[in-house]
mmJSON file of the N, C-alpha and C atoms, coordinates in Angstrom:
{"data_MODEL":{"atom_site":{
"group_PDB":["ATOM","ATOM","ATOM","ATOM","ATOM","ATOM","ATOM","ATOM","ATOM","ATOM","ATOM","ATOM","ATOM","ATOM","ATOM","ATOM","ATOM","ATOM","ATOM","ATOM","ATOM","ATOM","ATOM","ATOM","ATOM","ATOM","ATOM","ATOM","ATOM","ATOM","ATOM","ATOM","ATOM","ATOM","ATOM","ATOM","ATOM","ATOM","ATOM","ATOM","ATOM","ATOM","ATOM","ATOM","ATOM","ATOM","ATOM","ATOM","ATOM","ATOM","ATOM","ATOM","ATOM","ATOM","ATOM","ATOM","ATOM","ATOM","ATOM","ATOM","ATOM","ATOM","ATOM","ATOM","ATOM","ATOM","ATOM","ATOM","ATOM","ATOM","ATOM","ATOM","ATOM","ATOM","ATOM","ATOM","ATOM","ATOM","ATOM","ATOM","ATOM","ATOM","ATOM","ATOM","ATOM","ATOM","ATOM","ATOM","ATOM","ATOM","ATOM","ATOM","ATOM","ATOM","ATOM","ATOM","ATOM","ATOM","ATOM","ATOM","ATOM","ATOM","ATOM","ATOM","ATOM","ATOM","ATOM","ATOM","ATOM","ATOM","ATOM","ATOM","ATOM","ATOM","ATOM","ATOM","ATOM","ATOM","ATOM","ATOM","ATOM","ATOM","ATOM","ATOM","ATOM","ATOM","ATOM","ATOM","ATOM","ATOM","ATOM","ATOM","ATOM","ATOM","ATOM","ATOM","ATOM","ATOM","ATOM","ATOM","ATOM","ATOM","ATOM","ATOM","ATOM","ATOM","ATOM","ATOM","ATOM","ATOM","ATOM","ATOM","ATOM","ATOM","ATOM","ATOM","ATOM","ATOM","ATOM","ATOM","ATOM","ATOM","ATOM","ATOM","ATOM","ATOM","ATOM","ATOM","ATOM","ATOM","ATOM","ATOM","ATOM","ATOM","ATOM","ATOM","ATOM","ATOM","ATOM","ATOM","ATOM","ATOM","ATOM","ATOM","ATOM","ATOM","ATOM","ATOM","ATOM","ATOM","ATOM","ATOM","ATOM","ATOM","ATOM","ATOM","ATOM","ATOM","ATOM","ATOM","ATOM","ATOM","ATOM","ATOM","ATOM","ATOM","ATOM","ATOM","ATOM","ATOM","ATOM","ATOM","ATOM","ATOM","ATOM","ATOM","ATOM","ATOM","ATOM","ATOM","ATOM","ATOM","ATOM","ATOM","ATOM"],
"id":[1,2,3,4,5,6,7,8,9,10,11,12,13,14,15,16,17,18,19,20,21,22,23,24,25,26,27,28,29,30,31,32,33,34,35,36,37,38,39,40,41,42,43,44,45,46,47,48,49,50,51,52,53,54,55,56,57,58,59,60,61,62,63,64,65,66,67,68,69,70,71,72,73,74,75,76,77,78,79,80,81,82,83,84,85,86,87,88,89,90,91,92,93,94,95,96,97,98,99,100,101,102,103,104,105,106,107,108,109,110,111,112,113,114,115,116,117,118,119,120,121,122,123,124,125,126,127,128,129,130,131,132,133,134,135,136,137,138,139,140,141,142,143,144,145,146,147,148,149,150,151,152,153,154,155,156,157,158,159,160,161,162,163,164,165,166,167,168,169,170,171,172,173,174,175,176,177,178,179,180,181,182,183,184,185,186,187,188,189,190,191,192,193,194,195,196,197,198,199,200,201,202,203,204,205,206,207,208,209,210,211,212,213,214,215,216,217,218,219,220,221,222,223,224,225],
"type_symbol":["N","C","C","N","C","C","N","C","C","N","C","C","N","C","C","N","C","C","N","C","C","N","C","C","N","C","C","N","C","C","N","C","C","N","C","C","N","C","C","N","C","C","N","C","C","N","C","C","N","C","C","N","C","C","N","C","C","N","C","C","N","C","C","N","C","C","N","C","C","N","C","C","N","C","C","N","C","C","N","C","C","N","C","C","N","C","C","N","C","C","N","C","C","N","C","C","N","C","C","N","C","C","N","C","C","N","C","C","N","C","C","N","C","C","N","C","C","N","C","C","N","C","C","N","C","C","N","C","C","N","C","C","N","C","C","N","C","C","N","C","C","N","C","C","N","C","C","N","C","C","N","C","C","N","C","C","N","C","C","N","C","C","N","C","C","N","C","C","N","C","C","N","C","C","N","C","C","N","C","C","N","C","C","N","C","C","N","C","C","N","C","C","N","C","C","N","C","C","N","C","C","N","C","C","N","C","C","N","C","C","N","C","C","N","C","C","N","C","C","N","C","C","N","C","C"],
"label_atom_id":["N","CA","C","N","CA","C","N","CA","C","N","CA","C","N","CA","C","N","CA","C","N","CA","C","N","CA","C","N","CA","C","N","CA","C","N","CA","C","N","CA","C","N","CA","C","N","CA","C","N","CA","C","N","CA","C","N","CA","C","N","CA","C","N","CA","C","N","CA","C","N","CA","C","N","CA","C","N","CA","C","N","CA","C","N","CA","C","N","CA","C","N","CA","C","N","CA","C","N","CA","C","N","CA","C","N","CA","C","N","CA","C","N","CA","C","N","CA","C","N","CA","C","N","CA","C","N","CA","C","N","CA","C","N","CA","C","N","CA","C","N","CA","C","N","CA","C","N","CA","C","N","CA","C","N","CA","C","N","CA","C","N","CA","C","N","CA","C","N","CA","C","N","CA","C","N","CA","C","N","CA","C","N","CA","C","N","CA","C","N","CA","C","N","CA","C","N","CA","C","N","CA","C","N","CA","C","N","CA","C","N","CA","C","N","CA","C","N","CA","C","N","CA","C","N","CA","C","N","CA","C","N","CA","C","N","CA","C","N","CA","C","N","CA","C","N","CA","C","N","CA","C","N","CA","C","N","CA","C","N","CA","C"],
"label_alt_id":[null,null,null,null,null,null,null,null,null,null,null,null,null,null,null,null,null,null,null,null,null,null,null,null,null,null,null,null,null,null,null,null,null,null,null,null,null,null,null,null,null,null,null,null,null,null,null,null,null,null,null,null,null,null,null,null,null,null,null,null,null,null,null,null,null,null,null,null,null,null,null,null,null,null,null,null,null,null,null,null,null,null,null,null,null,null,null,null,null,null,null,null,null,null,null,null,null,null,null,null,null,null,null,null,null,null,null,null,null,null,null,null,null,null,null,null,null,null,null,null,null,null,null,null,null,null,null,null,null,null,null,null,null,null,null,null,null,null,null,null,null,null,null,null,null,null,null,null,null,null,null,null,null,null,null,null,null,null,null,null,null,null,null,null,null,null,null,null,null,null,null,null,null,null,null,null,null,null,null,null,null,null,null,null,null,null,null,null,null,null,null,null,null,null,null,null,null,null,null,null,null,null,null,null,null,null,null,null,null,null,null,null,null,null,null,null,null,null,null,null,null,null,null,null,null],
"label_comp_id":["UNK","UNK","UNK","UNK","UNK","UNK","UNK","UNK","UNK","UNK","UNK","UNK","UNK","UNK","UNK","UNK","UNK","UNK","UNK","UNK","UNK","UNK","UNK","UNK","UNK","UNK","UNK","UNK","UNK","UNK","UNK","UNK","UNK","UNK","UNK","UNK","UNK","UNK","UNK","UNK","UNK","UNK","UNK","UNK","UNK","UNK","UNK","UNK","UNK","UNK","UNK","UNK","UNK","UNK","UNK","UNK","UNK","UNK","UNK","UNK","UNK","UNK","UNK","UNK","UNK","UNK","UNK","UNK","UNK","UNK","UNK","UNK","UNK","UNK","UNK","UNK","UNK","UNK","UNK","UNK","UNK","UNK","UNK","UNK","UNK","UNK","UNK","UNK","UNK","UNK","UNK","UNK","UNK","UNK","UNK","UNK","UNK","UNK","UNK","UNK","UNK","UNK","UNK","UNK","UNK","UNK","UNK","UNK","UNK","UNK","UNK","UNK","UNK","UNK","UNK","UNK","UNK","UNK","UNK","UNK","UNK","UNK","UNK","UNK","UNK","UNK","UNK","UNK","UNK","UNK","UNK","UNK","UNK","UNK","UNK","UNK","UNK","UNK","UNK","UNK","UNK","UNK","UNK","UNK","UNK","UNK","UNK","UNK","UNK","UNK","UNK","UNK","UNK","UNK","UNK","UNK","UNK","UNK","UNK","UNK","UNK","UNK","UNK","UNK","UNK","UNK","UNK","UNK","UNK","UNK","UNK","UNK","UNK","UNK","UNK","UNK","UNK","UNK","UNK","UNK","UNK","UNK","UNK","UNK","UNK","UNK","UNK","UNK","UNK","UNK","UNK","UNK","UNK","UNK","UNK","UNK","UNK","UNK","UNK","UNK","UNK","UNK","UNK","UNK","UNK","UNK","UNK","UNK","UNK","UNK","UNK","UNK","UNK","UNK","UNK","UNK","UNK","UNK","UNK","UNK","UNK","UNK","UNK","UNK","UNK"],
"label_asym_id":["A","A","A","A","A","A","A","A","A","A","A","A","A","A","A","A","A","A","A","A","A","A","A","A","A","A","A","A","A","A","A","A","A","A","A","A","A","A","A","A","A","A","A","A","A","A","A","A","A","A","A","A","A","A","A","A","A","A","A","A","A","A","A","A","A","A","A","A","A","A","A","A","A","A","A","A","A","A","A","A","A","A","A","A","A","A","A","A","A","A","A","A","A","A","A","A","A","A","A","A","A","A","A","A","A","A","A","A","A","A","A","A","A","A","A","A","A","A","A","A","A","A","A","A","A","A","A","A","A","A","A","A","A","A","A","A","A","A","A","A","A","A","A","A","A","A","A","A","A","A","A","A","A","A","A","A","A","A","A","A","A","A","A","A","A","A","A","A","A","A","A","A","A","A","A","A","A","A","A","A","A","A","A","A","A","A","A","A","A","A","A","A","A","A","A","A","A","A","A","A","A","A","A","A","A","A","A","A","A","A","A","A","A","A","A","A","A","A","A","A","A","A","A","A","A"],
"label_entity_id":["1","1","1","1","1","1","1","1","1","1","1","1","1","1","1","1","1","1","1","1","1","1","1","1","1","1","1","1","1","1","1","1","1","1","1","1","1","1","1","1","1","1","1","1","1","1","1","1","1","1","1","1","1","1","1","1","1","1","1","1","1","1","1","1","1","1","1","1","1","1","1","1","1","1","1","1","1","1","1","1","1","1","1","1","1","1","1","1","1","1","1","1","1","1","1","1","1","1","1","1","1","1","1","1","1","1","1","1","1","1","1","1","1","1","1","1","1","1","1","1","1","1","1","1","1","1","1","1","1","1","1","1","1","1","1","1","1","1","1","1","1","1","1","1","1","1","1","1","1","1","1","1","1","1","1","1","1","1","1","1","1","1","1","1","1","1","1","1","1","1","1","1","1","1","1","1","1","1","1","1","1","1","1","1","1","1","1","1","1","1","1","1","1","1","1","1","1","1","1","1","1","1","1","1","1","1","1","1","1","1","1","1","1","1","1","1","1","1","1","1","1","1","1","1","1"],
"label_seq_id":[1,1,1,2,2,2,3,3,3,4,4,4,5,5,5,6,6,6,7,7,7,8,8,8,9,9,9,10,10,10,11,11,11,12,12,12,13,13,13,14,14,14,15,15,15,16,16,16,17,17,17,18,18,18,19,19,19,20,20,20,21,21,21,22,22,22,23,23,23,24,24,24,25,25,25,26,26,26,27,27,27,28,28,28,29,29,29,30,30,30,31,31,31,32,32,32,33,33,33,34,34,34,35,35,35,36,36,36,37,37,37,38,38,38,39,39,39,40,40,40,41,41,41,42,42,42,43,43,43,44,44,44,45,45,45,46,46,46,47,47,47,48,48,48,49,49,49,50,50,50,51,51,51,52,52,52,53,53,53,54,54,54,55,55,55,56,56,56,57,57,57,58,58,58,59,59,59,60,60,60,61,61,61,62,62,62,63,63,63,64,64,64,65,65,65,66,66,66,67,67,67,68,68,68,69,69,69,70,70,70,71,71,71,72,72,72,73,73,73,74,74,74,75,75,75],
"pdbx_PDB_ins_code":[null,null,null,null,null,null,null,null,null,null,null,null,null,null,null,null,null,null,null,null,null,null,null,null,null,null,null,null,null,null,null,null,null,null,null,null,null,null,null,null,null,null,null,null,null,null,null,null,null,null,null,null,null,null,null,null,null,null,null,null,null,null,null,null,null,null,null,null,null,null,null,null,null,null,null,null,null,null,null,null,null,null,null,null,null,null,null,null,null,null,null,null,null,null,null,null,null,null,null,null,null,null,null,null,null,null,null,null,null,null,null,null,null,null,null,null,null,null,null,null,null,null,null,null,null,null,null,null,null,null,null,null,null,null,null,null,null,null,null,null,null,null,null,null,null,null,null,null,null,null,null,null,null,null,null,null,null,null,null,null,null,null,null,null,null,null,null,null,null,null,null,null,null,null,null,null,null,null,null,null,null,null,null,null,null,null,null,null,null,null,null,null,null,null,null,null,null,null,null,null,null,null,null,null,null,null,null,null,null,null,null,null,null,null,null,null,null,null,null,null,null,null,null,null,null],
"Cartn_x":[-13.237,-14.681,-15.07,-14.579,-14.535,-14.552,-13.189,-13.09,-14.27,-14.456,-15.764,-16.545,-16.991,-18.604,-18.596,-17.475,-17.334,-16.964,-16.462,-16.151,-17.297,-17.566,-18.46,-17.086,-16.398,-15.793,-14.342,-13.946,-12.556,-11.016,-10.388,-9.207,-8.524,-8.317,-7.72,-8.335,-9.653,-11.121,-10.707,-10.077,-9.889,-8.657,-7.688,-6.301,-6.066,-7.2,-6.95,-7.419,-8.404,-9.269,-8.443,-7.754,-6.86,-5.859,-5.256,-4.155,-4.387,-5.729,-6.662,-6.601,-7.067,-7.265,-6.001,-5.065,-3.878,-2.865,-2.849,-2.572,-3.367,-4.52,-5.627,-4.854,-4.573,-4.199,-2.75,-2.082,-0.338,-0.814,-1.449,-1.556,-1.96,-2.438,-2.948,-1.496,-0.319,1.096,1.808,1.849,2.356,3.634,4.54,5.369,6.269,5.382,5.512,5.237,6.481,6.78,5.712,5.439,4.575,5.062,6.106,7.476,7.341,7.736,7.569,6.496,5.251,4.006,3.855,3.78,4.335,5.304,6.421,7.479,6.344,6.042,5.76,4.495,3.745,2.507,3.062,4.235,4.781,4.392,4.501,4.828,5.923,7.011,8.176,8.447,7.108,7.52,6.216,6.942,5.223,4.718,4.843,3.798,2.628,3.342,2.507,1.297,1.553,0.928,-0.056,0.135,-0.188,-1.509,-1.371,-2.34,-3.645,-2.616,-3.311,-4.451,-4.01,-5.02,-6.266,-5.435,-6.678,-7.707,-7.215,-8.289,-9.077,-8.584,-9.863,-10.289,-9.735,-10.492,-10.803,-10.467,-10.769,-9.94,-9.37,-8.007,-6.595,-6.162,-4.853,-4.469,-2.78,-2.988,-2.357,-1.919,-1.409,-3.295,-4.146,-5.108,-5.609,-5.923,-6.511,-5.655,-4.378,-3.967,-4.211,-3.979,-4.673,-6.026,-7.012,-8.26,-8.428,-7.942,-7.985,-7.089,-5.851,-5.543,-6.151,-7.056,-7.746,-8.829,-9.462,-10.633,-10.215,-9.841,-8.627,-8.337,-7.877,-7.673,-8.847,-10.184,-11.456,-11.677,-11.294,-12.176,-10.994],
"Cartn_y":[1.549,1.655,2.641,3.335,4.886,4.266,3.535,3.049,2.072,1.204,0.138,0.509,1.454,2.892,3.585,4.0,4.653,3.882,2.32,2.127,0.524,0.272,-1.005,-2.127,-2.139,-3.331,-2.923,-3.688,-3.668,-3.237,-2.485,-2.411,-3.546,-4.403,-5.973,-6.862,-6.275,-7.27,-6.151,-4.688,-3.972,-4.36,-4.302,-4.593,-5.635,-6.725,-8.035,-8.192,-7.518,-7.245,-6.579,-5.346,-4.823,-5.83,-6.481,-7.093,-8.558,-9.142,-9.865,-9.483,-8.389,-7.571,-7.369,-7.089,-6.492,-7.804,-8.966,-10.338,-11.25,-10.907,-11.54,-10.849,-9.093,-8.478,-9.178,-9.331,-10.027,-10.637,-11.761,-13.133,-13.212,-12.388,-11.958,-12.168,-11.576,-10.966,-12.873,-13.381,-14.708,-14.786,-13.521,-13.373,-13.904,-13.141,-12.729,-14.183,-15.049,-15.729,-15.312,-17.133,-16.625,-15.924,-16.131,-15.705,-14.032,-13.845,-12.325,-11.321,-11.859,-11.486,-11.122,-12.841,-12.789,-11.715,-11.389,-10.444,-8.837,-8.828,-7.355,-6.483,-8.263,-7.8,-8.056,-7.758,-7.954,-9.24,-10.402,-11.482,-12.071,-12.694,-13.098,-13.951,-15.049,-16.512,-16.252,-17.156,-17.633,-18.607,-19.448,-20.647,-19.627,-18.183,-17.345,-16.802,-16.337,-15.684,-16.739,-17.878,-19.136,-19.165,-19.402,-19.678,-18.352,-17.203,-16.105,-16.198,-16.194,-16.201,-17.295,-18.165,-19.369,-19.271,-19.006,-18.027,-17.123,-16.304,-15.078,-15.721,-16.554,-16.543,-17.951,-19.287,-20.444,-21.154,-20.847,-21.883,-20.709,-21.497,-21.634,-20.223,-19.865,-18.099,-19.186,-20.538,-20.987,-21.706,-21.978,-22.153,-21.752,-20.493,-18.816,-18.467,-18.633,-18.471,-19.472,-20.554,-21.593,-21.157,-20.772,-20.956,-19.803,-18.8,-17.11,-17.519,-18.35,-18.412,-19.673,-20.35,-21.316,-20.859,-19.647,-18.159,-17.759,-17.131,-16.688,-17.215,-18.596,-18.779,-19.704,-19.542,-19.759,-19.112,-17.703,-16.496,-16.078],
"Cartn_z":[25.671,25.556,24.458,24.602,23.592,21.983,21.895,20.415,20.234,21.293,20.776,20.303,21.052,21.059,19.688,19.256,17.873,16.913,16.661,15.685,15.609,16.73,17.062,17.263,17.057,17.833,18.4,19.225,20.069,19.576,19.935,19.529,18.491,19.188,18.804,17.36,17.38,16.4,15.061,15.375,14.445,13.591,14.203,13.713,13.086,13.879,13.252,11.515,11.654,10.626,9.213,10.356,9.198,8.454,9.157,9.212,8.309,8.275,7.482,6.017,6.035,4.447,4.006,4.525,4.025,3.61,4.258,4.017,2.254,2.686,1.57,0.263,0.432,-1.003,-0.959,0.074,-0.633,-0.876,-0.894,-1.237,-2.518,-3.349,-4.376,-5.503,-4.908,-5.641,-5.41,-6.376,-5.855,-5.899,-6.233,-5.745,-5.029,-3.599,-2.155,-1.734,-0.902,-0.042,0.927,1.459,3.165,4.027,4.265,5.373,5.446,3.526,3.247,4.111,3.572,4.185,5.682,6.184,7.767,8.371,7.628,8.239,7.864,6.919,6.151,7.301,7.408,8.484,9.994,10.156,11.708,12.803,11.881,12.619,12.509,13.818,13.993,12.788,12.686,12.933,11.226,9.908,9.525,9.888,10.725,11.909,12.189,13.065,14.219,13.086,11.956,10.725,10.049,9.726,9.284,10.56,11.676,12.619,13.058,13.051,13.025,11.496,10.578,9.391,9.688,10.035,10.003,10.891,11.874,12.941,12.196,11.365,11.131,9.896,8.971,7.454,7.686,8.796,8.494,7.745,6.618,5.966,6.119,5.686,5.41,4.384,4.632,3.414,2.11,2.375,1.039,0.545,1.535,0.862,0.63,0.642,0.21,-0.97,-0.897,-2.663,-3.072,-3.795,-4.038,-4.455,-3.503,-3.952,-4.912,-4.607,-5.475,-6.912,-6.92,-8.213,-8.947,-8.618,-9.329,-9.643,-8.654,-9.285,-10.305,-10.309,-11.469,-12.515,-12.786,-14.17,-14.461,-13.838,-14.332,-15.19,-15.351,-15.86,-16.948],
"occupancy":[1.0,1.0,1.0,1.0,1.0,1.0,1.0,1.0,1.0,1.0,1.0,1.0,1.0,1.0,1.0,1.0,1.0,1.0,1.0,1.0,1.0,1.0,1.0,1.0,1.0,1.0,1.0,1.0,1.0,1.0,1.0,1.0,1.0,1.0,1.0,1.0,1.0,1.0,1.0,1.0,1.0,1.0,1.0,1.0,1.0,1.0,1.0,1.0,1.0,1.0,1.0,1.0,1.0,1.0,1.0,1.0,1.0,1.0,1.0,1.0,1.0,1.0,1.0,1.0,1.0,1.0,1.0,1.0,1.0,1.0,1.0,1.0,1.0,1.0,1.0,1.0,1.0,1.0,1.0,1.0,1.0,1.0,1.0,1.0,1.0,1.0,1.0,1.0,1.0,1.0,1.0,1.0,1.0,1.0,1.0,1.0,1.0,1.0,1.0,1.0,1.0,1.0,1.0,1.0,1.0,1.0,1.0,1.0,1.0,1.0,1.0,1.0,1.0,1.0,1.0,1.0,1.0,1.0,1.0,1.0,1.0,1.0,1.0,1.0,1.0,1.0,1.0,1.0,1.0,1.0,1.0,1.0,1.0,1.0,1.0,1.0,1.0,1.0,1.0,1.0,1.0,1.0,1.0,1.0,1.0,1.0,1.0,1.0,1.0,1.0,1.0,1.0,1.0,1.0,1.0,1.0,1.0,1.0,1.0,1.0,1.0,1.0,1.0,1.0,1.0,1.0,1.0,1.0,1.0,1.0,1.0,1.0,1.0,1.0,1.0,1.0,1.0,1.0,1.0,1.0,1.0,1.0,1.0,1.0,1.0,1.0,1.0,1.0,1.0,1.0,1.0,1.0,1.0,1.0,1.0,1.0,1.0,1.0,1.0,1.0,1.0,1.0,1.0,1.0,1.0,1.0,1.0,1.0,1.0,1.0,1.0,1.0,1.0,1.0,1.0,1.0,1.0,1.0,1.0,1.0,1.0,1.0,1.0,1.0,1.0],
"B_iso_or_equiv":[0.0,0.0,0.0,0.0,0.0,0.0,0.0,0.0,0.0,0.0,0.0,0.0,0.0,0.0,0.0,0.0,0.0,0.0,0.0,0.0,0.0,0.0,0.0,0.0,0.0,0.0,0.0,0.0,0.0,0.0,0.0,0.0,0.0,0.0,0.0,0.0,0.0,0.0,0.0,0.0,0.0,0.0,0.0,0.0,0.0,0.0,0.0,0.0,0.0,0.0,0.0,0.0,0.0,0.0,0.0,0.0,0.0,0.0,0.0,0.0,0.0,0.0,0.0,0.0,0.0,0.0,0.0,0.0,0.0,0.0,0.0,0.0,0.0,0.0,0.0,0.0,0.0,0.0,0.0,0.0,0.0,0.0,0.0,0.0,0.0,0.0,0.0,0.0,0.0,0.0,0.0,0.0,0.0,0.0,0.0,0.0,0.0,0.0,0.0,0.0,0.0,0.0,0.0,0.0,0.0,0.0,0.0,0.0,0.0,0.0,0.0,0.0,0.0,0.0,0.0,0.0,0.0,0.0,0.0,0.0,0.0,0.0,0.0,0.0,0.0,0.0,0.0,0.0,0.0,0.0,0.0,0.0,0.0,0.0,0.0,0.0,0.0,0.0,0.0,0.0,0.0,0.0,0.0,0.0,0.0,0.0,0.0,0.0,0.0,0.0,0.0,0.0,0.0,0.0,0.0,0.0,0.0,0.0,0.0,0.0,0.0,0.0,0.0,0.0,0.0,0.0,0.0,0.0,0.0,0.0,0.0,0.0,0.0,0.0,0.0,0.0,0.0,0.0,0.0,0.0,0.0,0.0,0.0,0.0,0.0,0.0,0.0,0.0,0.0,0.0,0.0,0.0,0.0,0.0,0.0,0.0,0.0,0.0,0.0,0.0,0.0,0.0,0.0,0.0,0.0,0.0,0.0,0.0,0.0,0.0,0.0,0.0,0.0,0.0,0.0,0.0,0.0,0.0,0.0,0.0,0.0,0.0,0.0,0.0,0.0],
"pdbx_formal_charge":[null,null,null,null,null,null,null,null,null,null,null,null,null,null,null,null,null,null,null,null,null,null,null,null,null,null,null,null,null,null,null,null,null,null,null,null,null,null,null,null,null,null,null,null,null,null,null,null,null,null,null,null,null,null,null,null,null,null,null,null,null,null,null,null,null,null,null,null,null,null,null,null,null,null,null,null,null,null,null,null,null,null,null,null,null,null,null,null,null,null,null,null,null,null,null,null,null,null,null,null,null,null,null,null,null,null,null,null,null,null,null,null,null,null,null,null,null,null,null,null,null,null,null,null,null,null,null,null,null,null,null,null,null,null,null,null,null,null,null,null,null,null,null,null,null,null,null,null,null,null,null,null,null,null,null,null,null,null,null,null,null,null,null,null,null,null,null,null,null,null,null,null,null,null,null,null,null,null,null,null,null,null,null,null,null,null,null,null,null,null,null,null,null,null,null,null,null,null,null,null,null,null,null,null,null,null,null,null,null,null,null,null,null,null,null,null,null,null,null,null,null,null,null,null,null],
"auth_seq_id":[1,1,1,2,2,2,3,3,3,4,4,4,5,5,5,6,6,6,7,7,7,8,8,8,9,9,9,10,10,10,11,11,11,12,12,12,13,13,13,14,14,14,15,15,15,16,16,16,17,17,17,18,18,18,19,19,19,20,20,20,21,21,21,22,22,22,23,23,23,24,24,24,25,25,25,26,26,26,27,27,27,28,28,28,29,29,29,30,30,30,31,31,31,32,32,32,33,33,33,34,34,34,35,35,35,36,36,36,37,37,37,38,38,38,39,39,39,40,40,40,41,41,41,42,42,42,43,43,43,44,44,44,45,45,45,46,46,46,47,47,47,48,48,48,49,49,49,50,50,50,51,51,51,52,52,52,53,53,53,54,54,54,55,55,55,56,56,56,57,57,57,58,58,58,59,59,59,60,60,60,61,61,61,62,62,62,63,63,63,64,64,64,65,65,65,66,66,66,67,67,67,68,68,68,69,69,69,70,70,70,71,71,71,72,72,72,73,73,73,74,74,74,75,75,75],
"auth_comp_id":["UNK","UNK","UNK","UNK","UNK","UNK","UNK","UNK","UNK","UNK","UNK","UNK","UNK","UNK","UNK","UNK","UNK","UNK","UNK","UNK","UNK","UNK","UNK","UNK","UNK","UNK","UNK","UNK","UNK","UNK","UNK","UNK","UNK","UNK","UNK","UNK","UNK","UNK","UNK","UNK","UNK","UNK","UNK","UNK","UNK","UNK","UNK","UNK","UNK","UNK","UNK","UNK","UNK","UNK","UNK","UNK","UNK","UNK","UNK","UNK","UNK","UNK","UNK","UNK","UNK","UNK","UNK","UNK","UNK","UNK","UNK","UNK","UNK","UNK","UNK","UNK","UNK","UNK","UNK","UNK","UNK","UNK","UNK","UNK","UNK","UNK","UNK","UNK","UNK","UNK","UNK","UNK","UNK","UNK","UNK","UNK","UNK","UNK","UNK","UNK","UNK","UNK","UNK","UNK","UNK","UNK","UNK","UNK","UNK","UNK","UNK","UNK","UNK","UNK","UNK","UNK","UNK","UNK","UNK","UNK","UNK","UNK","UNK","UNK","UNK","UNK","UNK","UNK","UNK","UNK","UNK","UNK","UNK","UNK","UNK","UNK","UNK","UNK","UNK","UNK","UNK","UNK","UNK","UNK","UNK","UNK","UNK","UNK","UNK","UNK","UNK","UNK","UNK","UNK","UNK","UNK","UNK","UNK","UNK","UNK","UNK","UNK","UNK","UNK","UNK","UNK","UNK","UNK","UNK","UNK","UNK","UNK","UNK","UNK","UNK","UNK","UNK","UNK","UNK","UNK","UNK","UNK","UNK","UNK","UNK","UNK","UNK","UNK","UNK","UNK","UNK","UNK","UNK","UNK","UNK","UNK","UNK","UNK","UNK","UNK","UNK","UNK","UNK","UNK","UNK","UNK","UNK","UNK","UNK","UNK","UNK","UNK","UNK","UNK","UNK","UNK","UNK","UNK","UNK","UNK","UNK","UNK","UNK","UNK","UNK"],
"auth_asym_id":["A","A","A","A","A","A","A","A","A","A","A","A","A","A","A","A","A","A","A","A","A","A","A","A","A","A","A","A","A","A","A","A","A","A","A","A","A","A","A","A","A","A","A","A","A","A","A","A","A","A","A","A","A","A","A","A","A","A","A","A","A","A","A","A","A","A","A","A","A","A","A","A","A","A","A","A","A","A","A","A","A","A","A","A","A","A","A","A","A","A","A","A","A","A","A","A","A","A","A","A","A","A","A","A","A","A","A","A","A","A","A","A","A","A","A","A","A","A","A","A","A","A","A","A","A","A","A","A","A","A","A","A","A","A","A","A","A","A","A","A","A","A","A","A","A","A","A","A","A","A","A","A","A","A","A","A","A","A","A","A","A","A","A","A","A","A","A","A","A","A","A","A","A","A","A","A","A","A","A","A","A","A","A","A","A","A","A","A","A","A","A","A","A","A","A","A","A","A","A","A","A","A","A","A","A","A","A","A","A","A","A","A","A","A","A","A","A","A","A","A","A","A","A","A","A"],
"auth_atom_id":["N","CA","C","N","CA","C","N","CA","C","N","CA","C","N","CA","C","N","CA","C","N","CA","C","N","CA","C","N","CA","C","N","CA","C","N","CA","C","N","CA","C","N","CA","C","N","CA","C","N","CA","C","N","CA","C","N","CA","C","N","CA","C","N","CA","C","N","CA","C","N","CA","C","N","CA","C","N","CA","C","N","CA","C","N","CA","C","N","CA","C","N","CA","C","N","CA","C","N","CA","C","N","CA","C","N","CA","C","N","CA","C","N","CA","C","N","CA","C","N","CA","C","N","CA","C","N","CA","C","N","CA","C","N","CA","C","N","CA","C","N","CA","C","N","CA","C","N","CA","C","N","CA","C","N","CA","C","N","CA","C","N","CA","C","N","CA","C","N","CA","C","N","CA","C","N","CA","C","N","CA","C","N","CA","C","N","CA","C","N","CA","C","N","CA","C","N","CA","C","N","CA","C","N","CA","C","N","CA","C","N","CA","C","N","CA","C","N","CA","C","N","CA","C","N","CA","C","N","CA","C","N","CA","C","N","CA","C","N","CA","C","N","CA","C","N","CA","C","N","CA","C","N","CA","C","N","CA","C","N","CA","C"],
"pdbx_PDB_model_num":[1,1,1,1,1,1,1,1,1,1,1,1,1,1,1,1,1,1,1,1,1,1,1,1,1,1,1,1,1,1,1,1,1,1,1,1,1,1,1,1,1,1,1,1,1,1,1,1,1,1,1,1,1,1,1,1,1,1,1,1,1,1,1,1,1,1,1,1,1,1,1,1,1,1,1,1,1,1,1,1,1,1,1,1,1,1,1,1,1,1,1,1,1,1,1,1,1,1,1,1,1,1,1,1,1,1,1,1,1,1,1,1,1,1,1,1,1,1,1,1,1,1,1,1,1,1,1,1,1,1,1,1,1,1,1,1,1,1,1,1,1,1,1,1,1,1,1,1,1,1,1,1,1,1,1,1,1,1,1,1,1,1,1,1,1,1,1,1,1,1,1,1,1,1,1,1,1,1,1,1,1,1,1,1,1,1,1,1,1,1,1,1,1,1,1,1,1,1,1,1,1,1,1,1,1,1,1,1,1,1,1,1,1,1,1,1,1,1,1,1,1,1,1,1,1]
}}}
């Protein structure tokens, strides 16, 4: 209750959030394998990471790169 009260949302809505942002910037490094990512942000599996993203951003992290490197060589 404490953390809700001070930060406005839930333990879980936080991390996820973090864990959102910190995914979006790998995805940036095209590098970095999905798998990579998935392991780096502490998921077993990239299925579990893959489903988790799509939940918070709506697509896909290969369709989130995709869409950021076709931003990208617009400009």
């Amino acid at each position: 209750k404490v953390f809700r009260n001070e930060v406005g949302m839930t333990p879980k809505e936080y991390v996820d959030g973090r864990r959102a942002m910190a995914a979006k910037q790998m995805l940036r490094d095209r590098e970095l394998q999905i798998q990579e990512i998935a392991n780096q942000l502490g998921f077993q599996y990239s299925q579990s990471f893959i489903a988790f993203f799509r939940s918070v951003e709506g697509i896909t992290p290969g369709e989130y790169r995709a869409k950021i490197n076709l931003a990208s060589s617009r400009n």
